[in-house]
GUVEXVO-863375 format. One record per residue: residue number from 1; residue in one letter; x, y, z of N, C-alpha, C in turn. Coordinates in steps of 0.1 Angstrom, whole numbers. Atoms other than C-alpha are relative to their C-alpha. Layout:
REM GUVEXVO-863375
num	residuo	n_c1	n_c2	n_c3	ca_c1	ca_c2	ca_c3	c_c1	c_c2	c_c3
NUM	a	X	Y	Z	X	Y	Z	X	Y	Z
...
REM end
This chain:
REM GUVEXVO-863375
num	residuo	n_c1	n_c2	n_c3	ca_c1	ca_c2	ca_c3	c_c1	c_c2	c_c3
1	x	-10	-8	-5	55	67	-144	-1	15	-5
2	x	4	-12	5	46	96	-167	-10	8	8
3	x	14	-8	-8	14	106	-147	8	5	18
4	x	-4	-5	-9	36	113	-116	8	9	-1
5	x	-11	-9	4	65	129	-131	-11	16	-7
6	x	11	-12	1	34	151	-147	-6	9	11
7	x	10	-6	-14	13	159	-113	12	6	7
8	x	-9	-8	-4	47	168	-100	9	13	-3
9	x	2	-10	10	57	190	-129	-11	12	3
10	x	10	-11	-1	23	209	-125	4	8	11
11	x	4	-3	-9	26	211	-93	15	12	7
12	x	-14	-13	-1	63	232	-91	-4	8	-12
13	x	2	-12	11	51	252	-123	-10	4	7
14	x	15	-3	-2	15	259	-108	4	9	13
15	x	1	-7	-8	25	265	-72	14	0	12
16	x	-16	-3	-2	63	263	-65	7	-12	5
17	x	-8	13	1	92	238	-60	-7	-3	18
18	x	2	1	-13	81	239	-19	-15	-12	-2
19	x	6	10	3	48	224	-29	0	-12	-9
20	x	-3	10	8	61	201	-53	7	-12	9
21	x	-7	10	-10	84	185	-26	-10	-4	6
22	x	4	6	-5	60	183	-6	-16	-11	-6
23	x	7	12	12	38	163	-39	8	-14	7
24	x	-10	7	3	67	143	-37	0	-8	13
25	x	2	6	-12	68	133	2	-15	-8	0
26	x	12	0	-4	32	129	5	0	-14	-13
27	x	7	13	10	30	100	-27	12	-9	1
28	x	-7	11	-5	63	85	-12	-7	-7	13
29	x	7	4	-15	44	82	24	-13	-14	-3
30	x	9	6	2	15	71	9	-1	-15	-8
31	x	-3	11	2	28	44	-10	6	-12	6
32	x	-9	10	-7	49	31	17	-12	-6	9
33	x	13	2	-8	13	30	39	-3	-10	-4
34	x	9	16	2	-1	9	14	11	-14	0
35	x	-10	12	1	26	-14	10	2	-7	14
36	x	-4	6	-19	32	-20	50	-14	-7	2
37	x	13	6	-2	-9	-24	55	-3	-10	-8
38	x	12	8	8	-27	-38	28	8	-8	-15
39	x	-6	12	16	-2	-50	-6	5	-13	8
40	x	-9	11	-11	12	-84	3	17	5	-7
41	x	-13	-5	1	50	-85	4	11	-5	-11
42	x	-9	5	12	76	-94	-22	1	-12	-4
43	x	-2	18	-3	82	-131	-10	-11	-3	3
44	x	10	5	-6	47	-137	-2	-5	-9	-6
45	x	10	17	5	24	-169	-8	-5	6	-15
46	x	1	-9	7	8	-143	-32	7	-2	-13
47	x	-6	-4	12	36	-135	-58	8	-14	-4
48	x	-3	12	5	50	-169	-56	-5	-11	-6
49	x	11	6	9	20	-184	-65	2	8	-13
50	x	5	-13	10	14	-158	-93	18	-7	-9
51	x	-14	-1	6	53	-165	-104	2	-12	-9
52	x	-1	10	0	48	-201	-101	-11	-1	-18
53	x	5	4	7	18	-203	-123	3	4	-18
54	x	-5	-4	13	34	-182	-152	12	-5	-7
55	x	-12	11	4	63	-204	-152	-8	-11	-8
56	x	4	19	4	42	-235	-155	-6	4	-11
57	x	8	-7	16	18	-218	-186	12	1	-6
58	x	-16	-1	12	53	-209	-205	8	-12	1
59	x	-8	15	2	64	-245	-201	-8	-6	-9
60	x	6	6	7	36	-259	-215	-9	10	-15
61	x	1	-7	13	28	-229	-240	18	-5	-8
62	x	-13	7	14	66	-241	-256	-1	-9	-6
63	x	2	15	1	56	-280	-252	-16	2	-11
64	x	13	2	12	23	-271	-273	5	6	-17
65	x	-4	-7	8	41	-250	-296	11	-6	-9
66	x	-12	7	10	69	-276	-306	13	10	2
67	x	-15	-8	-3	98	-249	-289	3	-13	10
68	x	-8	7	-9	117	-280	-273	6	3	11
69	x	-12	0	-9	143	-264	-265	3	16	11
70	x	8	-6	-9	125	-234	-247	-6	-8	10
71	x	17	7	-18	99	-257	-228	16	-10	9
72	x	-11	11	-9	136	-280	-214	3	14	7
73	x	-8	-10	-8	151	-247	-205	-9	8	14
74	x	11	-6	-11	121	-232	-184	-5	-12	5
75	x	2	12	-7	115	-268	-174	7	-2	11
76	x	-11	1	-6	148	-267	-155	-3	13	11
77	x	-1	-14	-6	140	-230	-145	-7	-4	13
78	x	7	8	-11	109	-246	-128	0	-7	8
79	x	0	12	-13	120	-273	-110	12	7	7
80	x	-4	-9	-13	146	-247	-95	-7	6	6
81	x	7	-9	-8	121	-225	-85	-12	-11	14
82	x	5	8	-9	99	-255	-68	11	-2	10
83	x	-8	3	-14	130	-267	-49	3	12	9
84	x	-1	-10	-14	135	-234	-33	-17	5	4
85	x	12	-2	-5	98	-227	-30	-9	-19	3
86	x	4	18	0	87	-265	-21	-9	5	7
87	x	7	-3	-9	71	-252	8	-12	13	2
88	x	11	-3	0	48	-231	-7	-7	-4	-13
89	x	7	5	12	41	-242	-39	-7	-16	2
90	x	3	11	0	39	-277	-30	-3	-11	-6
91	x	0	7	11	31	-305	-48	-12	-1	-12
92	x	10	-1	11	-3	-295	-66	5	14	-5
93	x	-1	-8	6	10	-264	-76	-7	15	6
94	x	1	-8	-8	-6	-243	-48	-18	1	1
95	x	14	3	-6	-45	-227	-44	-6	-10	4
REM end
């Protein structure tokens, strides 16, 4: 977050608030580009996999660790999150 608020800083000290704004447009545009094209989307197969798998590691990093009463509580968390994702996570756990 620092490296933008920096390049944008320079860029109204260096060559005036007009060029700064338009810093500013030009790295909101460009990030909205990538995000519509080429990132996947918030809800996608993608991040719910990715979500899924860090749930299930932190269930069984508690259950190795002897935290009970962590690994029940994110045990619970997980089988919420399967029932509303059933349909992509599925029953192996997805890839």
């Amino acid at each position: 977050m620092a490296l933008p608020i920096g390049a944008v800083g320079w860029l109204w000290f260096a060559f005036g608030w007009t060029n700064a704004l338009i810093g500013v447009v030009v790295a909101v545009l460009s990030g909205t580009v990538a995000q519509v094209t080429f990132l996947p989307k918030r809800d996608s197969r993608h991040f719910v996999l990715r979500i899924f798998g860090s749930m299930a590691r932190r269930v069984a990093d508690y259950e190795r660790d002897g935290d009970a009463v962590r690994a029940r509580a994110m045990k619970e968390v997980l089988d919420k999150f399967v029932g509303q994702y059933a349909g992509v996570v599925g029953k192996g756990g997805g890839r």
